[in-house]
C-alpha positions as CSV (number, residue, x, y, z in Angstrom):
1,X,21.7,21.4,12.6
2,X,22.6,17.4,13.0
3,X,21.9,16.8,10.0
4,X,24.3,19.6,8.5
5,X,27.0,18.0,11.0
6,X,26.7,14.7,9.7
7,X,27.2,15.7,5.6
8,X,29.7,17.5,6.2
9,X,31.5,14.9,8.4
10,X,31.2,12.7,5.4
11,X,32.7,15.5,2.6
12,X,35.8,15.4,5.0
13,X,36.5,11.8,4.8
14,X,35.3,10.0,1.7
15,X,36.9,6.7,3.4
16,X,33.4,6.7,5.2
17,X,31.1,7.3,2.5
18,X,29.1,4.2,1.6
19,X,30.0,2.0,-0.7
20,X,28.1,1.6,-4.3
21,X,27.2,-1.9,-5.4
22,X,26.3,-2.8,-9.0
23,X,23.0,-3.6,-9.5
24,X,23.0,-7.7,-11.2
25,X,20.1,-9.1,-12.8
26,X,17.3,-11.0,-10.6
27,X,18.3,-14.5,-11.3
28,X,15.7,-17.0,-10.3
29,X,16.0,-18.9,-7.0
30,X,17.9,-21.9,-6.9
31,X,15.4,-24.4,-5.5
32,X,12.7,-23.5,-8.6
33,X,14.1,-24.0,-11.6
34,X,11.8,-23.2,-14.2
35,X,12.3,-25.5,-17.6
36,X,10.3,-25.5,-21.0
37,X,8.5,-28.7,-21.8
38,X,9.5,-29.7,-25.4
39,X,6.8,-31.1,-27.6
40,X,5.4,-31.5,-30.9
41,X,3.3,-29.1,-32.8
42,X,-0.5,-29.0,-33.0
43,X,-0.4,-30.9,-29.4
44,X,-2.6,-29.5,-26.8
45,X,1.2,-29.3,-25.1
46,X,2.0,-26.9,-27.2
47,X,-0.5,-24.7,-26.4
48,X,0.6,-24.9,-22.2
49,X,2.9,-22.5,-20.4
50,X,6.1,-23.0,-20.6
51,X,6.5,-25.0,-23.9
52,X,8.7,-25.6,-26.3
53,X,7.7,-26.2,-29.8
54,X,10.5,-28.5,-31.2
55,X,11.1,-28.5,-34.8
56,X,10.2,-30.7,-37.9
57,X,13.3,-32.8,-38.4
58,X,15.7,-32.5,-40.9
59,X,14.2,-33.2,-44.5
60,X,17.4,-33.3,-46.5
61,X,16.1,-31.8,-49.4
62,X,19.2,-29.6,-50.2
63,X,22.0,-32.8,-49.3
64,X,24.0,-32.9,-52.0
65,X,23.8,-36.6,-53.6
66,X,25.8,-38.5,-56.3
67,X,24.0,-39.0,-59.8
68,X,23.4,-42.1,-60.9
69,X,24.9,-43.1,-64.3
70,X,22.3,-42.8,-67.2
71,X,21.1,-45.7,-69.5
72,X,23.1,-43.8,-72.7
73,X,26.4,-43.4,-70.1
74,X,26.5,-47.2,-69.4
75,X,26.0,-48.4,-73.4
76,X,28.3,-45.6,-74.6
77,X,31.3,-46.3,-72.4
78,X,30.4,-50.5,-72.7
79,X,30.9,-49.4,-76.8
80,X,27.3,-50.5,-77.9
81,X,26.7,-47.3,-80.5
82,X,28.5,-46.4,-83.3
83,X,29.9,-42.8,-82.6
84,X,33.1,-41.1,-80.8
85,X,33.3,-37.9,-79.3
86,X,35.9,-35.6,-81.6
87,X,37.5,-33.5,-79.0
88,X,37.6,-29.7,-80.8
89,X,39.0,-26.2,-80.4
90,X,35.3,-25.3,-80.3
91,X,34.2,-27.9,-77.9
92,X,33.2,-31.9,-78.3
93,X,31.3,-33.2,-81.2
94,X,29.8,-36.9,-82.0
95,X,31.8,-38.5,-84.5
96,X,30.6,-41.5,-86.3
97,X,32.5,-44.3,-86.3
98,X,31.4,-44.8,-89.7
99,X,30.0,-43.4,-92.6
100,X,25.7,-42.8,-92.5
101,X,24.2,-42.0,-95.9
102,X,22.3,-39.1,-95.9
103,X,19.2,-41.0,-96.9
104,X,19.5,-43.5,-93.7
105,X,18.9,-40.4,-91.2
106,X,15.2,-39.3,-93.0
């Protein structure tokens, strides 16, 4: 019988009903802080507990870098050979400057 009393004491006035707390996440206490040891691979650090295998650096395989002139860039715009570029409707052709016989080229 008391126990019937006391639920339906707390139907009639929900002011006294308990109130819910959110359940948070267990964080870890203050005074242990746990922190990964950072190493290199194939260490026998890497293989403890709490480690932290840090990663080959940087190679720079895919930077982009500028291309060096070639050898036939520097003696064609210095004017060493004989031929011009004849700018087209159907693209750039070598020109000579002057006339080759046929019989020169074999």
């Amino acid at each position: 019988m008391v126990a019937e009393k006391e639920t339906l004491s707390l139907n009639k006035c929900p002011d006294k009903l308990p109130k819910r707390t959110k359940l948070l996440a267990q964080q870890p206490l203050p005074g242990h802080q746990p922190h990964a040891l950072v190493s290199e691979g194939f260490t026998v650090k890497a293989m403890m507990k709490n480690s932290v295998v840090r990663g080959p650096p940087a190679a720079g395989a895919f930077k982009e870098r500028p291309t060096k002139p070639t050898a036939f860039r520097k003696f064609y715009e210095r004017g060493d050979f004989p031929i011009a570029l004849e700018h087209d409707s159907k693209g750039n052709k070598i020109a000579w400057k002057f006339d080759v016989p046929a019989q020169h080229l074999r």
